[in-house]
N, C-alpha and C positions, 0 to 999 in steps of 0.2 A: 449320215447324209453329208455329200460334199458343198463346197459355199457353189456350186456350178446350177447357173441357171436353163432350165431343161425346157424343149421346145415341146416333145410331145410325151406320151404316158407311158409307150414304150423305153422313151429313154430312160425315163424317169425307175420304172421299173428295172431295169438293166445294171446298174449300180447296184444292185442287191447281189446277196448268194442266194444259190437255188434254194434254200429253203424258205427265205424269206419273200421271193418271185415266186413262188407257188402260192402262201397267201396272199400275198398285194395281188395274182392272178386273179384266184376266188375269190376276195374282196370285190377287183374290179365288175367279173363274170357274174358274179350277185346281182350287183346293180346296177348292170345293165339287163340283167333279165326284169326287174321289179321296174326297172322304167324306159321300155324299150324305145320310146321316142326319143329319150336324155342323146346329148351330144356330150362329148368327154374332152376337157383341154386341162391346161396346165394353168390355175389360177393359187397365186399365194407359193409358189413353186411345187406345188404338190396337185394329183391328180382330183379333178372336180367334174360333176357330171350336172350340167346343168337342162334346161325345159323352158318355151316360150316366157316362160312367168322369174326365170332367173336363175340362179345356184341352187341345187339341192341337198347336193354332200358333199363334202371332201373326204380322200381319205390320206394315209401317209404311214411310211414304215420306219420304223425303231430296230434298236436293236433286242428289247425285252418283247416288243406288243403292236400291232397295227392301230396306229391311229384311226378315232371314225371319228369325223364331224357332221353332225347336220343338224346346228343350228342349239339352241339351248330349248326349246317346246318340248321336241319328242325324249328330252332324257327327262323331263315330268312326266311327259303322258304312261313313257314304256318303262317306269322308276322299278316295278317289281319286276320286271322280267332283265331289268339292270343288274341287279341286287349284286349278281357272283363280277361283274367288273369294277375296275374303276372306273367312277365318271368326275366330270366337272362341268362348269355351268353348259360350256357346248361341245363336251368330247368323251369318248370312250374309247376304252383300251380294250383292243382283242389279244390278252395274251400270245405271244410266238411259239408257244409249245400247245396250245389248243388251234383245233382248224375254229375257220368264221362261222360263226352260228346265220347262217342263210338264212333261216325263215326269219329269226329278226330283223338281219339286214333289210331284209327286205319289205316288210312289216314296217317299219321304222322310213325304206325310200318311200314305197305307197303313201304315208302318212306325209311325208315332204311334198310329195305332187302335189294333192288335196290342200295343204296348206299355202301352198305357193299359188293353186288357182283362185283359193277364196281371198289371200289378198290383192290378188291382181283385179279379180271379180267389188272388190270394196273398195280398190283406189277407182278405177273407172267410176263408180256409182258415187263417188266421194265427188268427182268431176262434175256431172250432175247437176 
């Protein structure tokens, strides 16, 4: 990645070679299927999909693996279905020579909505 600050996801995407814009594609096209209300901007200079309740995931590309962030929860909750990547407290690596595993992607957005409506749902009632 260059030190160039990117305005939208396309740019951002654009910088890539076509192998590696075919996944950050599918990455993107994942989740925006799993969270069809999400809106997508450029947050942290890398592509973010967020929902009335905040950020849901980022993602971002390497040159070994696509970045996936969404938060440090769901790489507890989804730890077995982790297993064959690497993670860290809030990230995981989609290798560059496997495509994105969609059903988790998106298994994993679903799980971010739900989580981002119950703390919105518990800071309101926190108000109270």
């Amino acid at each position: 990645m260059t030190g160039k600050k990117f305005k939208s996801v396309d740019e951002y995407h654009a910088q890539f070679d076509a192998a590696s814009r075919k996944l950050l594609d599918e990455m993107r096209n994942t989740i925006k299927q799993a969270a069809p209300k999400a809106t997508e901007d450029i947050s942290y200079n890398m592509p973010a999909f967020s929902q009335e309740n905040g950020v849901l995931v980022y993602y971002a590309g390497y040159k070994n693996h696509i970045g996936f962030y969404p938060t440090s929860s769901p790489i507890k909750v989804f730890k077995s279905e982790l297993k064959k990547y690497k993670t860290s407290k809030g990230a995981i690596q989609f290798p560059t020579d496997e495509h994105i595993p969609k059903g988790l992607v998106k298994e994993i957005v679903k799980y971010r909505i739900k989580e981002n409506a119950a703390y919105q749902l518990a800071k309101e009632l926190k108000k109270k």
